[in-house]
PABASE-651525 format. One line per 3 residues: their letters; for each residue x, y, z negated of C-alpha. Coordinates in Angstrom, 3 decimals. Each point is the difference from the previous one (the first is absolute). Example, Ala and Ser with C-alpha at 12.3 -4.5 7.8 and 13.67 -1.06 7.14 Angstrom:
// residues 2
AS	12.300 -4.500 -7.800 ~ 1.370 3.440 0.660
//
This chain:
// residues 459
XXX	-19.274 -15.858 14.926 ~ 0.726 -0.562 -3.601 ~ -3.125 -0.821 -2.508
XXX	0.540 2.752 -1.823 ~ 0.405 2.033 2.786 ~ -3.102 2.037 1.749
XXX	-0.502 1.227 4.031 ~ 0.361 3.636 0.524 ~ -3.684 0.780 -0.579
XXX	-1.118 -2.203 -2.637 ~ -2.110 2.116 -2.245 ~ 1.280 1.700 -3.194
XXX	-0.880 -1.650 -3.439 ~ -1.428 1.342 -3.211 ~ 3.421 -1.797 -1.465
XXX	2.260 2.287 2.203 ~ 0.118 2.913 -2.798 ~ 0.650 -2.277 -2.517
XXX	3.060 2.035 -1.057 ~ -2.568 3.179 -0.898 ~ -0.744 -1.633 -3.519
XXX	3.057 -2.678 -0.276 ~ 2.755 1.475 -2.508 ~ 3.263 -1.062 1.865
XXX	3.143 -0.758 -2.009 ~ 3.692 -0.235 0.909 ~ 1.966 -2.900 -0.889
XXX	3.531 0.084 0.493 ~ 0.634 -3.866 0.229 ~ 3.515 -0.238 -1.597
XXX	-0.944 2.219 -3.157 ~ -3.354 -1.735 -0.603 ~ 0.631 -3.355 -1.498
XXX	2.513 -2.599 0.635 ~ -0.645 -3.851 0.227 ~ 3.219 -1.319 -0.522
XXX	2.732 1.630 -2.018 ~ 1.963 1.837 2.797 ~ -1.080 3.947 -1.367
XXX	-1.971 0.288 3.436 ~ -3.890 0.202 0.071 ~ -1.173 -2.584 2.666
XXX	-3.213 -1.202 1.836 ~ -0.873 -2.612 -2.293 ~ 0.954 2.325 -3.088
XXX	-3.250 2.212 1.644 ~ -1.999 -2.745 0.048 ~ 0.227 -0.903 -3.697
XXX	-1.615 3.843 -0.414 ~ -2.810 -0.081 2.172 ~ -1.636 -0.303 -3.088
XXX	0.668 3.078 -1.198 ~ -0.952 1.903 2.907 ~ -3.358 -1.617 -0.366
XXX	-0.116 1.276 -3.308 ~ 0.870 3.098 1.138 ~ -2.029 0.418 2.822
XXX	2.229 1.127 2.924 ~ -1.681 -0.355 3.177 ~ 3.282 -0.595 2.157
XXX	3.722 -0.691 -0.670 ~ 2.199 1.683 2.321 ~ 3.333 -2.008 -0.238
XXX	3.351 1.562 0.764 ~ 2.201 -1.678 2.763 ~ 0.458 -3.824 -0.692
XXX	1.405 -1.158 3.560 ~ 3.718 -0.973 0.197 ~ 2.269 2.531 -0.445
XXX	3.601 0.784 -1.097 ~ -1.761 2.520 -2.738 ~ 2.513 2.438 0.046
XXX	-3.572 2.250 0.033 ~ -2.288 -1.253 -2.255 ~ -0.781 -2.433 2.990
XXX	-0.958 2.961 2.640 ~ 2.919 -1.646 1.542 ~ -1.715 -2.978 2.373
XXX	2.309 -2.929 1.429 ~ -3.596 -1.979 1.080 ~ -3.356 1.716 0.093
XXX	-1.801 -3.187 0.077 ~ 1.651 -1.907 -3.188 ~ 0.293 0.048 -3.923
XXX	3.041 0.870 -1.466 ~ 1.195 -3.140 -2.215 ~ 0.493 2.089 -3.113
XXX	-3.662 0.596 0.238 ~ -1.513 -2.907 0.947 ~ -1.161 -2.016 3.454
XXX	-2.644 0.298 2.257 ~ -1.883 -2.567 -1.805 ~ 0.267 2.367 -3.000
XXX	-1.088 2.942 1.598 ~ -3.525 -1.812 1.967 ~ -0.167 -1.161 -4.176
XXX	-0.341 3.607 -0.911 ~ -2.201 0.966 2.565 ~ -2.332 -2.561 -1.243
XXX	0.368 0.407 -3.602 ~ -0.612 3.620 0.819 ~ -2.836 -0.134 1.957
XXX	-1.709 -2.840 -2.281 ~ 0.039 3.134 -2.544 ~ -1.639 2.601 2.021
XXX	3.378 1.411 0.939 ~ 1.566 1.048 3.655 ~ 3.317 -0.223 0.530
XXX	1.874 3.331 2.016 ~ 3.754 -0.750 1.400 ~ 2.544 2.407 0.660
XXX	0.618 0.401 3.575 ~ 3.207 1.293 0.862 ~ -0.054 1.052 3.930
XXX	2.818 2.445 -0.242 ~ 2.910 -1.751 -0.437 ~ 1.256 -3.601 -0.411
XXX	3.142 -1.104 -2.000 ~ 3.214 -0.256 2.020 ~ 0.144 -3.560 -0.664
XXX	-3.078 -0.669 2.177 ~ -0.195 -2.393 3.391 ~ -1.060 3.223 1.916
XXX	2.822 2.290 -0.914 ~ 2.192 -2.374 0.099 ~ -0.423 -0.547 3.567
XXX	-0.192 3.589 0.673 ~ 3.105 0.635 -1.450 ~ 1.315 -2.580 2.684
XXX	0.078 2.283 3.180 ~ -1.807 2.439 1.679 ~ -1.673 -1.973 2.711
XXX	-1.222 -2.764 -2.454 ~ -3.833 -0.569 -0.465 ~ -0.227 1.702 -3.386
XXX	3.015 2.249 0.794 ~ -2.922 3.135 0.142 ~ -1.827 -1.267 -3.093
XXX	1.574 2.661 -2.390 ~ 0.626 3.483 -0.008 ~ 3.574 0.400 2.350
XXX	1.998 3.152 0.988 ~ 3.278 0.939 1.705 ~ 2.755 1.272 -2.132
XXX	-0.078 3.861 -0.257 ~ 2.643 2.153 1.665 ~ 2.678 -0.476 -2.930
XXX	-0.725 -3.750 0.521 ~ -1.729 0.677 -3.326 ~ -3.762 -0.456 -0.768
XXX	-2.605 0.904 2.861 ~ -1.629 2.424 -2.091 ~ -0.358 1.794 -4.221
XXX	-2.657 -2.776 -0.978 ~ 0.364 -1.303 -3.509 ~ -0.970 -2.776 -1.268
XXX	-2.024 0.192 -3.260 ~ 2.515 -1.979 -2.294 ~ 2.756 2.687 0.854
XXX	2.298 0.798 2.798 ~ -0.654 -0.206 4.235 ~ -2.800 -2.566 0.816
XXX	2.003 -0.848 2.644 ~ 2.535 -3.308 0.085 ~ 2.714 -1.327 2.068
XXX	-0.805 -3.500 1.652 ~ 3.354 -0.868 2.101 ~ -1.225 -2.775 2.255
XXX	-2.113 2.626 1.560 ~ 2.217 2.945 -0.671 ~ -3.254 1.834 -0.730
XXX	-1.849 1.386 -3.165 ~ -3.135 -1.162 -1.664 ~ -2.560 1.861 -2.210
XXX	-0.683 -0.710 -3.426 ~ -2.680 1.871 -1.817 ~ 1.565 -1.142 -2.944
XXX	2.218 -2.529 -0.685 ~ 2.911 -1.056 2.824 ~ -1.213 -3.498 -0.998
XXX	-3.646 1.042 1.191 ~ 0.352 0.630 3.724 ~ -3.294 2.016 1.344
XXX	-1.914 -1.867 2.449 ~ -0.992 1.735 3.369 ~ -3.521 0.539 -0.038
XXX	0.340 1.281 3.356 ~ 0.159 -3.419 1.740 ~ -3.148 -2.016 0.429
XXX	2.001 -2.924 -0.644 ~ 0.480 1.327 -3.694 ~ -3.729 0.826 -0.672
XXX	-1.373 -3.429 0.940 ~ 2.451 -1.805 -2.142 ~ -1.317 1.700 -3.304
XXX	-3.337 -0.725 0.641 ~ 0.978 -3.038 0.561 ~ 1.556 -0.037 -3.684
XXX	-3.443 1.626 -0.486 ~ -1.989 -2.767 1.017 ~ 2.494 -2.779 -1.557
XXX	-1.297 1.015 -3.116 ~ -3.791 1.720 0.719 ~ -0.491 -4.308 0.859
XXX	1.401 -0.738 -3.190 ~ -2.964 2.127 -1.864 ~ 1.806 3.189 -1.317
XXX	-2.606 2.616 0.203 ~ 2.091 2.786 1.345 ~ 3.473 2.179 0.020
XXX	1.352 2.781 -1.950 ~ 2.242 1.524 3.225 ~ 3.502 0.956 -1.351
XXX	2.007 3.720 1.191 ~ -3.151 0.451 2.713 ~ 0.828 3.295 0.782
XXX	3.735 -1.099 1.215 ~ -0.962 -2.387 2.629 ~ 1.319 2.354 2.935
XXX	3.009 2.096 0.288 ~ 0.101 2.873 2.423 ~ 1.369 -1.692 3.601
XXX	1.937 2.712 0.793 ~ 1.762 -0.240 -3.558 ~ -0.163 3.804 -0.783
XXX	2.120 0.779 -3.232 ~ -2.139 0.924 -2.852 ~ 0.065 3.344 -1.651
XXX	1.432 1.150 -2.785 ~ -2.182 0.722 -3.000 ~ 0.722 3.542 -0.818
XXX	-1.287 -0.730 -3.828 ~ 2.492 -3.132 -0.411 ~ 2.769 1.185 -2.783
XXX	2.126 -1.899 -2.138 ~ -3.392 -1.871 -1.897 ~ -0.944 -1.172 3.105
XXX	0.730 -3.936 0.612 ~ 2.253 -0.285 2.960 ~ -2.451 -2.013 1.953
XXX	-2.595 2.814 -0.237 ~ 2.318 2.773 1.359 ~ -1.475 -0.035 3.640
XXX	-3.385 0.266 0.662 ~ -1.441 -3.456 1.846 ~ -1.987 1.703 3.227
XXX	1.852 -2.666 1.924 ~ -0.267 -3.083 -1.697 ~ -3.051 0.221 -2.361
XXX	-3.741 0.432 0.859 ~ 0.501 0.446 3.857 ~ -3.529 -0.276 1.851
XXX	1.049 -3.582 1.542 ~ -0.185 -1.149 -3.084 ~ -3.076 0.633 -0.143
XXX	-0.455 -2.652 3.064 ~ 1.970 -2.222 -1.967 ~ -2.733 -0.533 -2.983
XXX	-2.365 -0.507 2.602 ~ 1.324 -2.752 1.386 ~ -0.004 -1.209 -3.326
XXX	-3.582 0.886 -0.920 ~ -1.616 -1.598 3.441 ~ 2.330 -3.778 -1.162
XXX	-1.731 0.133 -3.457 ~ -2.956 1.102 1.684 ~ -0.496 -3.619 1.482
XXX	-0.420 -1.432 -3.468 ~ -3.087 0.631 -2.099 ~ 0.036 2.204 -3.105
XXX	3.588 0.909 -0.236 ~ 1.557 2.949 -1.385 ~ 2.602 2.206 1.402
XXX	2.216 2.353 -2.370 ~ 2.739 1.712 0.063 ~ 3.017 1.791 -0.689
XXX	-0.248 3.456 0.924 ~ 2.194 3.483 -0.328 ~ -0.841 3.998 0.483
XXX	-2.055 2.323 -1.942 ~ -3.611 -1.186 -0.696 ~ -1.089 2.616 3.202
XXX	1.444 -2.882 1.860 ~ -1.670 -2.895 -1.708 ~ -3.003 -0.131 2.505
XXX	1.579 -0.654 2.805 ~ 1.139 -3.795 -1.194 ~ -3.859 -1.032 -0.243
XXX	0.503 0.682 3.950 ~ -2.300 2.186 2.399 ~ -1.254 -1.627 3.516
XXX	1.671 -3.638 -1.856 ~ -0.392 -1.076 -3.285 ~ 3.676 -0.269 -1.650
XXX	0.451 -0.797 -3.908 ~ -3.663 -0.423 -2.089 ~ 2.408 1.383 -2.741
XXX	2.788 2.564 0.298 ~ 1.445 -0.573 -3.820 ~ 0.025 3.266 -1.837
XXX	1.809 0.775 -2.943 ~ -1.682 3.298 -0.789 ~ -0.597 -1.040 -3.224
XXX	3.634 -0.896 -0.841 ~ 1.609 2.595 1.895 ~ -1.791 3.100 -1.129
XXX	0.754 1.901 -3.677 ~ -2.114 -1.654 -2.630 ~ -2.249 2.660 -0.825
XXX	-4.056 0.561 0.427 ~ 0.684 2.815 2.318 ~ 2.481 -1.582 2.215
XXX	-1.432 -3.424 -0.128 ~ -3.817 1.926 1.112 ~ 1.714 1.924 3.220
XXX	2.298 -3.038 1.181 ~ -3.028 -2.321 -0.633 ~ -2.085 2.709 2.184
XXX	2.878 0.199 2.739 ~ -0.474 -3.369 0.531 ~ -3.569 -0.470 -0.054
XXX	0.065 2.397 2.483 ~ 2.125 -1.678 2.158 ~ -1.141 -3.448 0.418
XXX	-1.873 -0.038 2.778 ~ -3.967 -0.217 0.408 ~ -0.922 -3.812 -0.301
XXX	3.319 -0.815 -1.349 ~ 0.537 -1.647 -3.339 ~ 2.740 1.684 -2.853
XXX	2.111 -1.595 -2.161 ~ 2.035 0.524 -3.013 ~ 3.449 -1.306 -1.013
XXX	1.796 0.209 -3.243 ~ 2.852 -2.057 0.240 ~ 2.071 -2.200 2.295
XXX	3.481 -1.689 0.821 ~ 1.363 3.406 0.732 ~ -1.319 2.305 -2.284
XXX	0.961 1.020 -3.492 ~ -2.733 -1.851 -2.461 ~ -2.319 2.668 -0.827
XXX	-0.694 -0.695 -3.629 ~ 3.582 1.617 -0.060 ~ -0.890 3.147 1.421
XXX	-3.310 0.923 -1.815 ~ 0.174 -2.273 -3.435 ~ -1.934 -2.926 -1.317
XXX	-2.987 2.433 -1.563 ~ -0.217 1.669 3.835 ~ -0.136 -3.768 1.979
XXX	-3.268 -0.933 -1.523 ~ -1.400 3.734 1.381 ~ 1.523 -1.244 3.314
XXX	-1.624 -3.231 -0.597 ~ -2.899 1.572 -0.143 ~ 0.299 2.469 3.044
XXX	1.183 -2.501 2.517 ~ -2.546 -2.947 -0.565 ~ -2.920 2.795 0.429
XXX	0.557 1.575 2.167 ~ -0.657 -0.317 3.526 ~ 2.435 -2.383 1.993
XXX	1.995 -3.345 -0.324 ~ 2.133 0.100 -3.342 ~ 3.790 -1.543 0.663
XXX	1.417 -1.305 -3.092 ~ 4.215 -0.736 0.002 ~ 0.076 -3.375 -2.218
XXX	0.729 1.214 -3.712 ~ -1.991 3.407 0.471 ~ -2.998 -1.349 -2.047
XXX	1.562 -0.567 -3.003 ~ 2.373 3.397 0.744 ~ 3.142 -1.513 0.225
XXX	3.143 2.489 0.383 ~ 3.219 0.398 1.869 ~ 2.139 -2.818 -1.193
XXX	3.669 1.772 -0.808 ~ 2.428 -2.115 2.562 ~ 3.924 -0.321 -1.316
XXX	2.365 0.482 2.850 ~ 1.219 -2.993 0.262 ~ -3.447 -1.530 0.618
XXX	-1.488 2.485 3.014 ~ -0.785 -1.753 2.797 ~ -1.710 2.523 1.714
XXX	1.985 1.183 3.200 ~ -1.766 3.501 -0.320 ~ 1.679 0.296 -3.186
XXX	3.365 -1.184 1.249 ~ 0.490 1.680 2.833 ~ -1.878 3.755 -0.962
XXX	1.178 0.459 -3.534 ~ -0.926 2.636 -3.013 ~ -3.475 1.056 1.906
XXX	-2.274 -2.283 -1.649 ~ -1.186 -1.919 3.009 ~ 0.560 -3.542 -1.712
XXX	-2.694 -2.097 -0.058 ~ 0.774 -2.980 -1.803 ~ -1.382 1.734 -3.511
XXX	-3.544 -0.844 1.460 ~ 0.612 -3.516 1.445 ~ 1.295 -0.992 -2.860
XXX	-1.897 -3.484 -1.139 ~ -3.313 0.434 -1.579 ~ -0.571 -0.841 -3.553
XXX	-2.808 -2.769 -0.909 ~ 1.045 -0.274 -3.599 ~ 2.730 1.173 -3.057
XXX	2.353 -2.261 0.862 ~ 4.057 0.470 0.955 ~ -1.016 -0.886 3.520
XXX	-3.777 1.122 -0.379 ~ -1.594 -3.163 1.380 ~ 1.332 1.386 3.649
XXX	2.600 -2.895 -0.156 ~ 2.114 -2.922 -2.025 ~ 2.971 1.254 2.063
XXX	1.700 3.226 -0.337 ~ -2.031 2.752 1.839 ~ 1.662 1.500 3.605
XXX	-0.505 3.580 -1.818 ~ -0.585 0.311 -3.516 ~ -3.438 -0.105 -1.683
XXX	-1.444 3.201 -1.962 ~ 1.475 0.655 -3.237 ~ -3.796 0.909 -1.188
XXX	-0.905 -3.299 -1.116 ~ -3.054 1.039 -1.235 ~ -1.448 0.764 3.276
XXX	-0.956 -3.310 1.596 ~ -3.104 -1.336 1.496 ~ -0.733 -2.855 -3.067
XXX	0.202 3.074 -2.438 ~ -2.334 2.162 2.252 ~ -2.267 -2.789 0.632
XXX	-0.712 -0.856 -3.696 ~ -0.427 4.287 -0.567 ~ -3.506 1.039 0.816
XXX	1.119 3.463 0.231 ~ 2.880 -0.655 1.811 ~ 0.854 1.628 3.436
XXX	-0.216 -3.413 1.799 ~ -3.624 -0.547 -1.087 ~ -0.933 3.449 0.921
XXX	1.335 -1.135 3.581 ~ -2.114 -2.660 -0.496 ~ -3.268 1.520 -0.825
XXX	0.393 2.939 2.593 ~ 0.486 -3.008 3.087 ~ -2.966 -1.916 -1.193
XXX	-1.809 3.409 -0.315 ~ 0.948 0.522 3.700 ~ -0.966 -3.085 1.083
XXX	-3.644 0.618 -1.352 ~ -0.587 3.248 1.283 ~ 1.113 -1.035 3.382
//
């Protein structure tokens, strides 16, 4: 048994909640700061700021995928669970981090991405191989349909059938989204054990917990039952979006899925489990779990989603409340790798009222790196979107490189991100950088500042 790890009935620790009073913050490693001239933020870019999120006082960085990866999705495309991409660094940079970071007071939260893997991993590889291979049921598999077409109407979420051809075993795979990002079977035993394995790789390497990507979509319906039609689709209605997802999203196996999750983590001392969830906010209390624990922190973006408004913002705040179950802990997200910044939705005067409203009240605040100084979408030319979302379901505004774009430190043509030319291009509002904020006393980023340390006190 690891050192880190515990035995199934070790007692709980006052240090188990630390996440109640910890103000957690979203880095997105390749738009954070770069290290050495190539435009992409990197592990030992992130260390050089630790620093500043000292200053700042976030209790815990969750860091956006860093393991090796094609990145043809914002690295949510895995070739090796259990190593560092080179663009971002080695694993001698990342255990650097995780020092650095936890020398400051920090914890450090990885993406964990058990739905998928890239097509360019070991395991699919070999699956693709045959049928009778020892991987070959380690993804999501189906017979051609009776026009020797797709098995089913499933979509994928990047646009057209989430279903693709693989010729050396004349059958079809499922991809959630994209063909490049074959679903893993969650069905097979073989399949759980080998992410909590990935799990424990890094749980003995000291990060402090997961942020679970697409949770909801870990099981697809066995019999692979077409999805309905959504009788309120039209013409505005992204292609992707045109069935409803009975089938393939939020099936109660799923449920069994985080589980297995929880009880690995569960092993380890003081770690968090949060996660990407989907469905009205009725449904939010079933992620905590019922008889089994699941996620400690079903993210919600109430306070993104709903219309900015007192009255709105009161009975969406009260819906959720509501729903979180007793003895469970809320939280509150503005921002994130896949969501439109805020600060463009409600205006710079509005984000220091939501400044206000999210670090009091009750539940862990999620910041989206750039939200406390209110950055903006960042307007992407054509010819520089990298986003597949973008490129594949155009005119619909699902793009989200205008919020990964690289975060601004200073004034400067490449805003003390990089020396190099930037992999997107930086925000044409100068004026709204960290430096500048820093040296304002009234400044957005020091209200940020005041509001965590008030936290911090009171908790």
């Amino acid at each position: 048994m690891s050192t880190n790890e515990k035995s199934e009935h070790s007692p709980a620790t006052s240090d188990e909640a630390w996440w109640r009073s910890a103000v957690v913050y979203e880095i997105p490693a390749i738009s954070f700061q770069d290290s050495d001239g190539d435009g992409q933020g990197d592990l030992p870019g992130l260390l050089q700021r630790i620093d500043y999120l000292k200053w700042l006082g976030i209790g815990a960085v969750w860091l956006t995928p860093i393991y090796r990866s094609p990145n043809q999705d914002f690295g949510y495309d895995i070739a090796d669970f259990c190593s560092v991409d080179p663009r971002a660094g080695t694993l001698e940079d990342f255990d650097k981090v995780v020092k650095a970071l936890h020398n400051a007071g920090i914890r450090l939260i990885l993406d964990l991405v058990p739905n998928h893997t890239s097509d360019q991993h070991a395991w699919f590889r070999q699956s693709c191989v045959s049928r009778n291979n020892p991987k070959a049921d380690w993804y999501v598999w189906a017979e051609a349909g009776a026009n020797g077409g797709p098995p089913n109407n499933w979509l994928s979420r990047f646009g057209g059938s989430g279903w693709e051809w693989c010729e050396a075993r004349r059958q079809f795979y499922y991809h959630s989204f994209l063909p490049s990002q074959p679903d893993l079977n969650w069905r097979n035993p073989e399949v759980r054990e080998a992410i909590g394995d990935t799990m424990r790789f890094w749980l003995d390497r000291g990060v402090d917990g997961f942020r679970v990507d697409a949770s909801a979509v870990l099981i697809k319906d066995d019999l692979l039952r077409d999805n309905p039609r959504d009788p309120e689709a039209d013409d505005k209605t992204p292609p992707p979006q045109v069935y409803i997802p009975v089938f393939t999203d939020d099936r109660p196996e799923a449920m069994e899925c985080i589980e297995y999750i929880r009880g690995v983590l569960d092993r380890y001392e003081g770690k968090l489990l949060c996660g990407e969830v989907q469905g009205k906010i009725d449904r939010i209390g079933h992620f905590y779990g019922s008889s089994k624990p699941r996620l400690h922190l079903p993210l919600n973006f109430a306070l993104l989603d709903t219309e900015w408004n007192a009255i709105s913002l009161q009975a969406t705040i009260d819906a959720y409340l509501n729903a979180v179950p007793n003895g469970a802990w809320p939280n509150f997200v503005i921002g994130g790798h896949d969501k439109h910044r805020v600060a463009s939705k409600i205006g710079q005067a509005q984000m220091r009222i939501l400044a206000m409203l999210q670090m009091t009240i009750r539940g862990t605040p999620f910041l989206f790196a750039g939200d406390e100084i209110g950055s903006e979408q960042v307007p992407i030319p054509p010819d520089r979107v990298q986003d597949s979302f973008e490129k594949l379901v155009k005119g619909f505004d699902l793009g989200r490189d205008p919020e990964r774009a690289p975060l601004r430190w200073d004034d400067t043509d490449r805003g003390g991100f990089t020396c190099g030319e930037p992999w997107l291009p930086m925000s044409p509002d100068r004026s709204r950088n960290i430096m500048a904020q820093q040296r304002d006393e009234r400044s957005l980023l020091n209200l940020y500042r005041e509001l965590i340390a008030l936290r911090r006190r009171l908790a």
